[in-house]
N, C-alpha and C positions, 0 to 999 in steps of 0.2 A: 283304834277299836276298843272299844269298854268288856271288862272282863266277863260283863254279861250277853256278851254277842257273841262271843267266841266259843266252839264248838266243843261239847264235852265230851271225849271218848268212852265205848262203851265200859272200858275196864274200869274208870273212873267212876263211870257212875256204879258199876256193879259193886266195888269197893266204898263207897259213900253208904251205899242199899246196905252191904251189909253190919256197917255202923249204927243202923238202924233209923237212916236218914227218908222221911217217906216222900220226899219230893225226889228223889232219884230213884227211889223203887215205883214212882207214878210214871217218872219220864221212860226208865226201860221197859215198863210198860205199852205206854204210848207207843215205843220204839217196834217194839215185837208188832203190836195189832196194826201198826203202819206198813211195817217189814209186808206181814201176811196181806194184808189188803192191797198193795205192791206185787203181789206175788210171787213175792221173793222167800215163798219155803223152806230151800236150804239155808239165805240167811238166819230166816227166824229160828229157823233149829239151832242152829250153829249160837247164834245170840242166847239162844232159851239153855242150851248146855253149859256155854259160861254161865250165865246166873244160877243154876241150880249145882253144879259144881260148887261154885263160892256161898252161895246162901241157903242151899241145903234146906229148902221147906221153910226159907223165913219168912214168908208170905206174899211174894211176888205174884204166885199164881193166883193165889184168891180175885183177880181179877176177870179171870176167863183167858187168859189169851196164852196158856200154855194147849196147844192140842194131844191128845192123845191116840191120834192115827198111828 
């Protein structure tokens, strides 16, 4: 299996994101509006609380996909 097939963990990429890598603040992205379209709510919370724990307003939301219910 090629290191690009293999699966990244969310903590990984939250950690990458806050390196200020924007292909992993795109992918947790991705991940959250996938989560919610899934309709898996407590995941994406849950997912959306780690990233804003760790990156504290680095611009992950500027995408739309944190909710504010």
């Amino acid at each position: 299996m090629d290191a690009n097939t293999l699966p990244v963990s969310d903590d990984n990429l939250i950690a990458r994101a806050a390196e200020g890598d924007v292909v992993a603040r795109q992918d947790l992205a991705a991940r959250l509006r996938k989560l919610r379209w899934m309709g898996s709510d407590d995941e994406a919370k849950l997912l959306a609380a780690k990233v804003g724990a760790r990156l504290s307003g680095a611009g992950i939301y500027s995408e739309g996909v944190q909710n504010t219910d």
